[in-house]
Backbone bond lengths (Angstrom), bond angles and torsions (degrees), N, CA, C in turn:
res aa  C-N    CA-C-N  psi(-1)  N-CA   C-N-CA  omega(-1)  CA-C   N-CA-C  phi
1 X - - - 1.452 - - 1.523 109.58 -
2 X 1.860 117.53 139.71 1.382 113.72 171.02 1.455 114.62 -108.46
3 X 1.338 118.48 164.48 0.909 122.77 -176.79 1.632 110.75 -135.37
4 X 1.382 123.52 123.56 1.453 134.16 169.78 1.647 121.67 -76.34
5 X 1.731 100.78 124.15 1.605 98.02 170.72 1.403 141.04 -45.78
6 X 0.861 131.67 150.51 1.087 130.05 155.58 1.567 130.36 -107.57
7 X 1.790 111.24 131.07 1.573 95.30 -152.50 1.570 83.00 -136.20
8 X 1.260 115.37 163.12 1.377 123.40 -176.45 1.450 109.68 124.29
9 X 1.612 98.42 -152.09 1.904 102.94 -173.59 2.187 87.93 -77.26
10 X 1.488 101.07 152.75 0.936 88.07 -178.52 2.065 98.72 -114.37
11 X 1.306 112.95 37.52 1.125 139.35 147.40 1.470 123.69 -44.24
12 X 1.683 94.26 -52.88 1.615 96.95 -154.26 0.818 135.76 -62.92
13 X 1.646 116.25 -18.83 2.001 98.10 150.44 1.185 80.20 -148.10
14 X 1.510 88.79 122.15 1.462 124.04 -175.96 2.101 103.65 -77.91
15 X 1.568 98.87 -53.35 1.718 95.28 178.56 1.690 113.65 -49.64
16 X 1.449 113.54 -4.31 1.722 95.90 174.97 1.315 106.00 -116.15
17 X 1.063 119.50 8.04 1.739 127.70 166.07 1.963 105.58 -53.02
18 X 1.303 108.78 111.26 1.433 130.18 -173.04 2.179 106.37 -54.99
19 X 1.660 96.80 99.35 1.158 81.18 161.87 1.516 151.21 -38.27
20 X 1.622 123.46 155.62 1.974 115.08 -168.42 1.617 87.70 -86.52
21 X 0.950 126.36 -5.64 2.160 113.56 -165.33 1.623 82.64 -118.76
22 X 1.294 102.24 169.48 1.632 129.35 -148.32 1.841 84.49 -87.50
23 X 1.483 98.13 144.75 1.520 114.06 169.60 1.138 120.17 -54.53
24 X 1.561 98.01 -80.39 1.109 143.10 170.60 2.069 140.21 -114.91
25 X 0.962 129.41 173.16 1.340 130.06 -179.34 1.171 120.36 103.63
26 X 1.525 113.28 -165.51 1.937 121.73 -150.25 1.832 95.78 -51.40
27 X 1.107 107.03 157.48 1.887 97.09 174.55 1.972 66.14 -124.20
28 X 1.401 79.72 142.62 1.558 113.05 -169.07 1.825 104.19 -102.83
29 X 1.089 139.19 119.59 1.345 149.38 -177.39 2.541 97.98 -26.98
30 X 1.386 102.27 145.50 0.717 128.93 174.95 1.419 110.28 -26.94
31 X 1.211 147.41 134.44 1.374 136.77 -164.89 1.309 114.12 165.83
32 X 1.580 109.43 -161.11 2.062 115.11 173.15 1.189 80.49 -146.62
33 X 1.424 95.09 165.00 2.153 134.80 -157.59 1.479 83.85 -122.79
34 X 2.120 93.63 123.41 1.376 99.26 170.40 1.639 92.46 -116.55
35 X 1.522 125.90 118.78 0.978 130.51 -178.82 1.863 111.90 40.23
36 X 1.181 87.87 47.44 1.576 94.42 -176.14 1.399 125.89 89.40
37 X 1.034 108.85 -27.59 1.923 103.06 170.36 1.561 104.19 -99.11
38 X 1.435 74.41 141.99 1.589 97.20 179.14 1.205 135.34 -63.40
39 X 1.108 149.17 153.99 1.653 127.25 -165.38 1.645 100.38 -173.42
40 X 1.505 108.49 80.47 1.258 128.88 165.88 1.331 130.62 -4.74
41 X 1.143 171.79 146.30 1.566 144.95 -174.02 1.602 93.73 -135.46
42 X 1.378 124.00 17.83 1.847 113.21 -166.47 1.769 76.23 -116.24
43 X 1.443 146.60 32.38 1.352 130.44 -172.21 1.615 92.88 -161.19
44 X 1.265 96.01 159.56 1.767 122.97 -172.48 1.680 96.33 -112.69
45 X 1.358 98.27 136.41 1.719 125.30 -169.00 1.584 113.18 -104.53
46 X 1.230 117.03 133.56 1.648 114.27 156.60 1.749 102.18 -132.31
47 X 1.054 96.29 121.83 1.607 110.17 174.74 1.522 117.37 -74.61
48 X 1.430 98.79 -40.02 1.553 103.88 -160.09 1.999 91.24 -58.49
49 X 1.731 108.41 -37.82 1.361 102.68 -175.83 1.549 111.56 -105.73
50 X 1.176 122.65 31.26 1.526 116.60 154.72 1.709 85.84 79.58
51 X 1.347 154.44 -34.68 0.888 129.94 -159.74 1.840 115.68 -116.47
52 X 1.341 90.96 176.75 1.378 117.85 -167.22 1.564 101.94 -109.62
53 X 1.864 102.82 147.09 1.589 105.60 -179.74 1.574 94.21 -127.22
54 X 1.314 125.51 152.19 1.289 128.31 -177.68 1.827 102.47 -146.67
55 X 1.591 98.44 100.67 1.464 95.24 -174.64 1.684 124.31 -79.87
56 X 1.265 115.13 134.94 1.189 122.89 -179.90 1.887 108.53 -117.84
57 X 1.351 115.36 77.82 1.579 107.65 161.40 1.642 87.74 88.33
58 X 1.575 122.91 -129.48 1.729 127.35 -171.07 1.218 82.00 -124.26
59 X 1.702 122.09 56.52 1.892 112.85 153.29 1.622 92.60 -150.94
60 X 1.175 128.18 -164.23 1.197 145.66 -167.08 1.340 112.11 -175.57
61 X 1.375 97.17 142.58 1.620 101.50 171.33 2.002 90.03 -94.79
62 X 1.901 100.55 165.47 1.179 109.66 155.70 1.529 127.07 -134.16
63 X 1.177 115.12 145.31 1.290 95.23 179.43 2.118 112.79 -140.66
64 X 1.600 110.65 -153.73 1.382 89.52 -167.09 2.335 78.89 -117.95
65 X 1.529 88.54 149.66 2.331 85.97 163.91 1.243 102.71 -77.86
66 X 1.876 75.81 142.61 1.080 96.85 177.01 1.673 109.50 -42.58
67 X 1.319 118.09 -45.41 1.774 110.56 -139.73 1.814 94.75 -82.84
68 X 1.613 119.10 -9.05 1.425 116.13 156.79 1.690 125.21 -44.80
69 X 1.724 97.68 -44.89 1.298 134.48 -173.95 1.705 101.02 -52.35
70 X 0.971 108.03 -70.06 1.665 144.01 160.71 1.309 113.07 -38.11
71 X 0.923 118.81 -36.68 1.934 115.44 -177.64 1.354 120.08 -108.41
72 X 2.006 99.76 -20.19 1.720 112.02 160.36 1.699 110.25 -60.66
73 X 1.628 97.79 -59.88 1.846 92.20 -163.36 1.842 89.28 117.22
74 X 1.128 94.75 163.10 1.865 103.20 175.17 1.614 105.40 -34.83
75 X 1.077 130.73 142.54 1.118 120.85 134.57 1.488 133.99 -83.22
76 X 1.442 111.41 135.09 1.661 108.24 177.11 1.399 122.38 -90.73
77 X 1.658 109.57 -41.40 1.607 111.41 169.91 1.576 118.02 -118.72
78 X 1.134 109.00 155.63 1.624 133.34 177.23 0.931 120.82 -142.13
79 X 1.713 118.13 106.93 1.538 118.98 150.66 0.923 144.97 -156.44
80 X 1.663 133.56 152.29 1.284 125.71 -145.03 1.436 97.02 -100.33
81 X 1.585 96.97 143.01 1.688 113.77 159.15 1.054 121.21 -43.44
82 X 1.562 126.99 159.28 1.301 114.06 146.78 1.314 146.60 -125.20
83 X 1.366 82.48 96.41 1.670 104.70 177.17 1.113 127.24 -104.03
84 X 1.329 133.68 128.60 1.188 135.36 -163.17 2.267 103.47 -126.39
85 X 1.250 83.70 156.09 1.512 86.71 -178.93 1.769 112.69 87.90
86 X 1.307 114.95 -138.51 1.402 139.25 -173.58 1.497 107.25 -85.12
87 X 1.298 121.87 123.18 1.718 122.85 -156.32 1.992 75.53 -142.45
88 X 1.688 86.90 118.33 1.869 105.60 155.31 1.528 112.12 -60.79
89 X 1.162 93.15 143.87 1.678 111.64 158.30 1.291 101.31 -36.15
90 X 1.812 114.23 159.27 1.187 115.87 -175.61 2.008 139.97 44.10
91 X 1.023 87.03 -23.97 1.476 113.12 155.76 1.403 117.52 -28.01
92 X 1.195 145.19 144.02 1.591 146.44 -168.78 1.495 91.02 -129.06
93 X 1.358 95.52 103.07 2.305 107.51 145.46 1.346 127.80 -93.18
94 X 1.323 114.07 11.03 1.426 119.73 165.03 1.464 120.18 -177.52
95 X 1.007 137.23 147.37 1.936 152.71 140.23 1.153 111.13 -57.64
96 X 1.403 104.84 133.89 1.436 121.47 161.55 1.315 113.09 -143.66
97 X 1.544 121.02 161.86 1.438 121.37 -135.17 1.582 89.10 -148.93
98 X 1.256 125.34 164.55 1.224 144.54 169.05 1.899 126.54 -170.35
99 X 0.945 114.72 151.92 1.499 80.87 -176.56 1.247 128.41 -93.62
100 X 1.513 111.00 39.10 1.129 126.18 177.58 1.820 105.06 -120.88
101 X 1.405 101.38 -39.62 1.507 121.81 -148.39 1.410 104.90 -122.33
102 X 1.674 130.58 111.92 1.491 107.15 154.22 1.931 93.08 -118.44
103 X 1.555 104.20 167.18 1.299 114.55 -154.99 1.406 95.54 -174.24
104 X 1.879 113.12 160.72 1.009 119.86 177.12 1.333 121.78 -117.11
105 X 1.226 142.90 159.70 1.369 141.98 -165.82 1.524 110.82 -92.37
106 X 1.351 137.75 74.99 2.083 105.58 -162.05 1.629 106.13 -109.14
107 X 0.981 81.83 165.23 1.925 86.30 176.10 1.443 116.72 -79.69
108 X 1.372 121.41 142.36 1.627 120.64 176.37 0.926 91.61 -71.56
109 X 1.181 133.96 -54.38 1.613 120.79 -162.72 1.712 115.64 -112.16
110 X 1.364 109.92 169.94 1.495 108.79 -177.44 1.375 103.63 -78.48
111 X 1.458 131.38 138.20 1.120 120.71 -146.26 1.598 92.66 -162.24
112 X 1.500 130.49 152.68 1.493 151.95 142.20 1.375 110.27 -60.42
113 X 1.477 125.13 119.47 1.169 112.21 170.95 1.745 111.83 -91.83
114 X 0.823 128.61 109.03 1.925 142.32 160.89 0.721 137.42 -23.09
115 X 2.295 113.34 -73.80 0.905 121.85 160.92 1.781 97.48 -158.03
116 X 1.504 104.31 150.87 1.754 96.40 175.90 1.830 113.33 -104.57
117 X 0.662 165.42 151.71 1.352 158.82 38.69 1.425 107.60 89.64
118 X 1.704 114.82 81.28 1.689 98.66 179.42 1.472 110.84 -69.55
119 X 1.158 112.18 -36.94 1.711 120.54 -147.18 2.196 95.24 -67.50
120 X 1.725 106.02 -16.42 1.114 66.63 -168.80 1.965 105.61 -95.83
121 X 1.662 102.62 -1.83 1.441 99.51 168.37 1.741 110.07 -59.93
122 X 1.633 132.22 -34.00 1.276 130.61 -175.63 1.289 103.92 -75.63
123 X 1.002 143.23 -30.41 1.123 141.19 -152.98 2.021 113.32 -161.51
124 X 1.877 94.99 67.33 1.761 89.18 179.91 1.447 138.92 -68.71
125 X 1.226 93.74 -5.47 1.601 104.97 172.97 1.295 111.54 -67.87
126 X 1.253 131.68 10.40 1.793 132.69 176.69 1.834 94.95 -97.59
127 X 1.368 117.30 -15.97 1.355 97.00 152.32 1.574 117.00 -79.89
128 X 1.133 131.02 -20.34 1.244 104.37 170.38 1.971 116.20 -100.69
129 X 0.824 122.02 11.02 1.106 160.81 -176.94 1.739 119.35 -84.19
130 X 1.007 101.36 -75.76 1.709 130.92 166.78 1.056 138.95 -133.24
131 X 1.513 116.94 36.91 1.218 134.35 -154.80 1.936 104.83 -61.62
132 X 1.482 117.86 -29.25 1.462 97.37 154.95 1.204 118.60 -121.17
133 X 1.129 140.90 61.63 1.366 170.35 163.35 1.243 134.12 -107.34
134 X 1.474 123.72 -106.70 1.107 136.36 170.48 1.924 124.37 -87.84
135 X 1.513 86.59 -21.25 1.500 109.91 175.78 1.634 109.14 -81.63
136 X 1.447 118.88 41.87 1.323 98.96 175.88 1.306 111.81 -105.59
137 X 1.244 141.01 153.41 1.466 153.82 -166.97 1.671 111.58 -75.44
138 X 1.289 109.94 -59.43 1.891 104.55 -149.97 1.563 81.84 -154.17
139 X 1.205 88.35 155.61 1.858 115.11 -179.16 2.328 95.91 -118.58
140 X 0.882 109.67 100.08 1.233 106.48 174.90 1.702 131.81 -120.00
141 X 0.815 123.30 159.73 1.788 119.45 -178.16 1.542 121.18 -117.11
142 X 1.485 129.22 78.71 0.917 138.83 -176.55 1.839 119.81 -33.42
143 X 1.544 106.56 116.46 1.424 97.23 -169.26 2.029 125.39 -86.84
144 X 1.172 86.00 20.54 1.148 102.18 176.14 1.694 126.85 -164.37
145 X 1.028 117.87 89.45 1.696 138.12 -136.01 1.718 98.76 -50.72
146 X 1.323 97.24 -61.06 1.673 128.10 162.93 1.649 109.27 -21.95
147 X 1.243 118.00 -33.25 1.613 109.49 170.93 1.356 147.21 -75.16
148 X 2.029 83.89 -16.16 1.438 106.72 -162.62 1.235 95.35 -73.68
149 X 1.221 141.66 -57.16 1.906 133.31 -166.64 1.557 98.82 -84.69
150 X 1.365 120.11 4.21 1.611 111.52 174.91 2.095 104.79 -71.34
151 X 1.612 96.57 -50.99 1.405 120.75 176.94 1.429 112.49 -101.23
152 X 0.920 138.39 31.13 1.284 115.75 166.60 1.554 99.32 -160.62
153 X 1.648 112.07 159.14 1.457 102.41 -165.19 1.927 98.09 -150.48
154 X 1.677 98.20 179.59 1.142 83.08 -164.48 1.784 116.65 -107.04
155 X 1.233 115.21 -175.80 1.536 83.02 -178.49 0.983 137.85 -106.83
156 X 1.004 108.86 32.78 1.900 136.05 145.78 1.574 99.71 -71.82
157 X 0.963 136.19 -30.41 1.439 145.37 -151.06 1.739 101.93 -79.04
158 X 1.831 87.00 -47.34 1.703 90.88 -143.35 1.624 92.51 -105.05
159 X 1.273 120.33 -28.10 1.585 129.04 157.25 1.540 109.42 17.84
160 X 1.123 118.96 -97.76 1.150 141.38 -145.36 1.921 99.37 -90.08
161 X 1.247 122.52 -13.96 1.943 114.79 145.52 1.356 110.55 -68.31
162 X 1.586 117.21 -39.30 1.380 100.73 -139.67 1.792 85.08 -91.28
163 X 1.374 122.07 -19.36 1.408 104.42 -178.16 1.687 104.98 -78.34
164 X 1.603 131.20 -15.86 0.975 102.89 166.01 1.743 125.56 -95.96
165 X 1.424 91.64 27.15 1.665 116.78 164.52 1.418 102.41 -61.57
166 X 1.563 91.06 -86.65 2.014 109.93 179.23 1.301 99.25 -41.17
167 X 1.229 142.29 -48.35 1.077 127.29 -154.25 1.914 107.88 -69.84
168 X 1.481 110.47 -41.64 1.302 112.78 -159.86 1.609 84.49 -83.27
169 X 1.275 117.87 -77.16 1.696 116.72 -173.91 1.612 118.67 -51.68
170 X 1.434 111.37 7.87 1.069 109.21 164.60 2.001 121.66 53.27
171 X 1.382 79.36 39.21 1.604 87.66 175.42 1.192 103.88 -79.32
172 X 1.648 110.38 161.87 1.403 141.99 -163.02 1.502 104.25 -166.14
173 X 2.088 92.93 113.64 1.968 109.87 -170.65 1.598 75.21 -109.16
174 X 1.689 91.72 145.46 1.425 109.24 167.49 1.337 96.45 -125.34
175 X 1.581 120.59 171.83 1.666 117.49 169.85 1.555 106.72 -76.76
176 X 1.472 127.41 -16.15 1.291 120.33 147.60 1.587 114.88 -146.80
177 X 1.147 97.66 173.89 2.052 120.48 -159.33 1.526 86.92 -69.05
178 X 1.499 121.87 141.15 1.309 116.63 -177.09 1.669 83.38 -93.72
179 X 1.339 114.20 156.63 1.621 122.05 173.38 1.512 87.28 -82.84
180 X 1.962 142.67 -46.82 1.033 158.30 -98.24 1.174 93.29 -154.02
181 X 1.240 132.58 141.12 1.569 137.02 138.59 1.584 100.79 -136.87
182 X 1.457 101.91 120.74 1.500 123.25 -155.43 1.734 78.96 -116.81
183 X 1.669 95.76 121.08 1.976 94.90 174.85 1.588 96.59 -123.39
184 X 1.276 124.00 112.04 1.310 136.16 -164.95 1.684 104.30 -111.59
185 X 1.174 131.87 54.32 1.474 136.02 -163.42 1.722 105.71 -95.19
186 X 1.602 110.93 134.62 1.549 126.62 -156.89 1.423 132.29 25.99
187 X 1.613 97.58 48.99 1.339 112.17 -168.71 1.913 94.38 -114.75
188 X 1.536 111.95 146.99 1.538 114.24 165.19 0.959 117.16 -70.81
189 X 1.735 97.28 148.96 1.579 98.59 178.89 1.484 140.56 -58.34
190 X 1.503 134.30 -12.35 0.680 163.67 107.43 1.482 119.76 6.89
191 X 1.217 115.60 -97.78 1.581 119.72 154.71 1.688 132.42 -26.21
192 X 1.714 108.01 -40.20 0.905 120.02 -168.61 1.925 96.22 -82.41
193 X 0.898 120.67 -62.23 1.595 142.34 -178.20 1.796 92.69 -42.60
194 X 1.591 110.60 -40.80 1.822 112.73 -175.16 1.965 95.19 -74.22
195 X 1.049 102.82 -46.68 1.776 103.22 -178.47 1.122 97.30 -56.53
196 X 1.423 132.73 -52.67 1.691 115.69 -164.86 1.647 112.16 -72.71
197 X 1.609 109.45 -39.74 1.444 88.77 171.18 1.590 127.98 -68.24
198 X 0.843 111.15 -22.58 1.868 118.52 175.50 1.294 102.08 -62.71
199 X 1.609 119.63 -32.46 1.482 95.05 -174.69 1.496 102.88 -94.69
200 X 1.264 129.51 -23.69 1.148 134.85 -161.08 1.923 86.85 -63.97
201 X 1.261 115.94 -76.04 1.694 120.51 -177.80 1.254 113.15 -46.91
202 X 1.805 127.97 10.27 1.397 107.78 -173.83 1.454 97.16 -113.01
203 X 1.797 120.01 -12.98 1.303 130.13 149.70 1.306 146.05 -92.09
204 X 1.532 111.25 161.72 2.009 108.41 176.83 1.250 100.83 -45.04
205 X 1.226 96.52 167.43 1.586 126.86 138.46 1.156 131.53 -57.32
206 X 1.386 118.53 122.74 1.399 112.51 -158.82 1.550 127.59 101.92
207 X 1.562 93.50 -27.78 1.971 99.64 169.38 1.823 104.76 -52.24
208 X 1.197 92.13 170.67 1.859 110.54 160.54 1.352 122.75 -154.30
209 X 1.250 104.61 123.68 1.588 113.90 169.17 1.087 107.86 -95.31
210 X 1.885 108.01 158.50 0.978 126.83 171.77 1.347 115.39 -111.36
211 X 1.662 134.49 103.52 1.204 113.76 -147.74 2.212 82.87 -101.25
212 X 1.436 95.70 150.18 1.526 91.86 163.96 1.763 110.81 -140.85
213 X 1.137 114.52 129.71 1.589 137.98 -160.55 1.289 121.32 -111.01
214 X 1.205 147.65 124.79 1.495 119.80 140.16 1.395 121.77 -94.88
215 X 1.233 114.12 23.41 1.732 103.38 151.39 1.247 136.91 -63.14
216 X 1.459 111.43 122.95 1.550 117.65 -165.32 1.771 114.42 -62.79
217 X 1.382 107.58 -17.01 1.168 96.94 -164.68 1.840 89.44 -123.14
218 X 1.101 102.51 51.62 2.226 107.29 175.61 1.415 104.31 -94.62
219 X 1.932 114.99 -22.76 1.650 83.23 -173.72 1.353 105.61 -111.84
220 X 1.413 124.54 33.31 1.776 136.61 149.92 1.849 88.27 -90.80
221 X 1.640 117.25 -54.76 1.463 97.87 -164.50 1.697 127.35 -61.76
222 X 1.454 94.54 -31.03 1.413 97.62 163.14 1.110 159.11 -34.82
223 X 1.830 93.46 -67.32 1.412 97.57 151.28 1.408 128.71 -79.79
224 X 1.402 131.04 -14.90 1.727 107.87 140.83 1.485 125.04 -45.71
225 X 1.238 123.40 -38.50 1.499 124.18 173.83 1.346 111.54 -72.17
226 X 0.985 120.39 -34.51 1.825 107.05 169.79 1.879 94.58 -77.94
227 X 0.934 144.18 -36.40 1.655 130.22 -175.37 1.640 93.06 -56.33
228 X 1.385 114.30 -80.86 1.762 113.94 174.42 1.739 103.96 -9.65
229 X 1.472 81.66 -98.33 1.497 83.07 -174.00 1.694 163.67 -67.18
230 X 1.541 83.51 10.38 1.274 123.24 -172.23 2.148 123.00 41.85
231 X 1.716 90.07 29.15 1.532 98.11 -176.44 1.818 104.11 -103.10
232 X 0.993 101.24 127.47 1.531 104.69 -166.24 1.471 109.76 -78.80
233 X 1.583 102.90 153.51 1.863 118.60 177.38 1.243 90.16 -101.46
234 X 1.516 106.26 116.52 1.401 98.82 147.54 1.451 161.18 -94.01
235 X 1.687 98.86 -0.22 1.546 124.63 177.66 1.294 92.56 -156.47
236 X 1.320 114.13 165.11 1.357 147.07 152.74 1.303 134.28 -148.89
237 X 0.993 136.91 157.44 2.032 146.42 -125.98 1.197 94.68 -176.17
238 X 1.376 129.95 111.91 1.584 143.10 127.30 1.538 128.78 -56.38
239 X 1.026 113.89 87.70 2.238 112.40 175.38 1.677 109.79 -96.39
240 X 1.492 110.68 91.79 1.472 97.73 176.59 1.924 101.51 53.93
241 X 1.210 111.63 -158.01 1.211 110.18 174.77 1.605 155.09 -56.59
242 X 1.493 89.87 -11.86 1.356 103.57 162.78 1.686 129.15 -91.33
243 X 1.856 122.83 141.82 1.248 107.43 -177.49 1.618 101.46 -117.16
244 X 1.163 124.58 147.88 1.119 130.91 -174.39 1.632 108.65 -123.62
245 X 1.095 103.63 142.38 1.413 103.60 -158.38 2.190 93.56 -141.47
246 X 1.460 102.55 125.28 1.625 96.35 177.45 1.658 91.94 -94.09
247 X 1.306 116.39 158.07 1.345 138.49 -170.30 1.842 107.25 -149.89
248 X 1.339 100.22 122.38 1.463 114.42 168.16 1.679 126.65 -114.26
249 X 1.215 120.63 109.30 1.369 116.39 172.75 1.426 123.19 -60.55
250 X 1.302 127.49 140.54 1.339 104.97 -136.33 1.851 74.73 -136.83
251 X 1.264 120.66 141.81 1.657 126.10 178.81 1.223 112.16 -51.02
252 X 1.430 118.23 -33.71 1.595 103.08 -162.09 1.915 99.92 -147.30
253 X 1.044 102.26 37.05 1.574 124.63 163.88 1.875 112.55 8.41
254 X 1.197 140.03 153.71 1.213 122.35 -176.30 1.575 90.04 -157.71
255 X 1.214 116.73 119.42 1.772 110.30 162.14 1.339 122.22 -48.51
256 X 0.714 142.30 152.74 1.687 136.05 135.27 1.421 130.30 -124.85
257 X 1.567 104.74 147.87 1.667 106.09 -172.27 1.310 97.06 -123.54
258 X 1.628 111.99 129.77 1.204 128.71 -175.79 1.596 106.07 -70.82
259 X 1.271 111.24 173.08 1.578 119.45 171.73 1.164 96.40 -94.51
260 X 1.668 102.81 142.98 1.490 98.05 -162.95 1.935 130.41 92.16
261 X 1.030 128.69 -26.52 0.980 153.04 -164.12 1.552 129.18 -75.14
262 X 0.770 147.74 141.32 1.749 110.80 -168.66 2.003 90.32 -134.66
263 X 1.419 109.30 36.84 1.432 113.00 -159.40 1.541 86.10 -107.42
């Protein structure tokens, strides 16, 4: 499918100008937005180890943040050590891989491991995916109760490090992991709109790009290009001059023509 620019004031209809907060995607458990990533408030945090504790009764689930998730890139591999029994603080129960990022999973606290999480060794992209959801790692039983608020905190607690986390490492949460980050810089619109469909048709259904632009007039062209092609934006992000726009190919695509519209 093609899609035609749009050139002029990029005013002219302002009601289809692409919201800065996410369309659509995963709704992430009850919580507050630190510069856009989500950050659960029903679970206990350790920064120093990237992970999250979520108490259930005298066990806990564990898992990895999201904005780790986010600053790796997809993950491709996952796997757990093998250790069985009583696992020290700091301790590593699993690898994870990205092709940017490999890293280890450890426990804040010294802990029993229970049970681990197959689905996310088959399938590791549910850490970036569902990183507190379905993406959780290990079910464990802390052997000494007394440690848990020694190391781990809440997220009111940890708030205000971890946003000047994102801020310095320059993380960027989308409502999903782009497979793609398409950087299309002083290129026409035209060209740029031909790059995204070529890549969009060279993947499944279900991929996502991240397209990033500095054309002034991409988030009027956009959403004409999602009407054309009926593949939906699901977020968009303004940085100074660049607009970034997430894009999902969608199985069974549908145009749409606005009221009003002469498309």
């Amino acid at each position: 499918m093609h899609a035609t620019c749009v050139r002029g004031n990029p005013g002219r209809w302002p009601s289809r100008v692409l919201s800065d907060r996410p369309i659509a995607g995963p709704v992430p458990p009850r919580g507050v937005e630190i510069a856009g990533c989500p950050l659960p408030e029903d679970r206990l945090y350790n920064l120093e180890h990237d992970v999250w504790w979520s108490p259930e009764g005298d066990t806990a689930r564990v898992g990895v943040l999201g904005t780790l998730a986010a600053f790796a890139g997809p993950f491709v591999s996952f796997s757990f050590r093998p250790v069985e029994g009583v696992v020290a603080r700091g301790r590593s129960i699993a690898t994870v891989e990205s092709m940017r990022y490999t890293g280890a999973v450890r426990l804040p606290v010294e802990a029993e491991i229970l049970e681990r999480n197959p689905a996310v060794r088959e399938r590791p992209r549910l850490l970036n995916d569902a990183p507190y959801g379905e993406g959780w790692v290990a079910r464990v039983r802390p052997t000494q109760a007394d440690e848990v608020p020694r190391y781990l905190e809440t997220a009111a607690q940890v708030a205000t490090r971890l946003e000047e986390r994102i801020r310095t490492q320059r993380i960027r949460c989308w409502p999903a992991t782009p497979d793609l980050e398409l950087y299309e810089i002083g290129i026409e619109c035209s060209a740029v709109l031909t790059m995204l469909n070529e890549e969009l048709a060279r993947r499944p259904p279900g991929a996502h790009i991240l397209l990033v632009t500095d054309d002034p007039t991409s988030p009027i062209e956009m959403v004409r290009w999602s009407d054309q092609t009926g593949y939906p934006v699901l977020a968009r992000r303004d940085e100074g001059t660049l607009h970034q726009f997430l894009v999902r190919k969608d199985p069974d695509p549908r145009p749409r023509v606005r009221r009003g519209s002469s498309l």
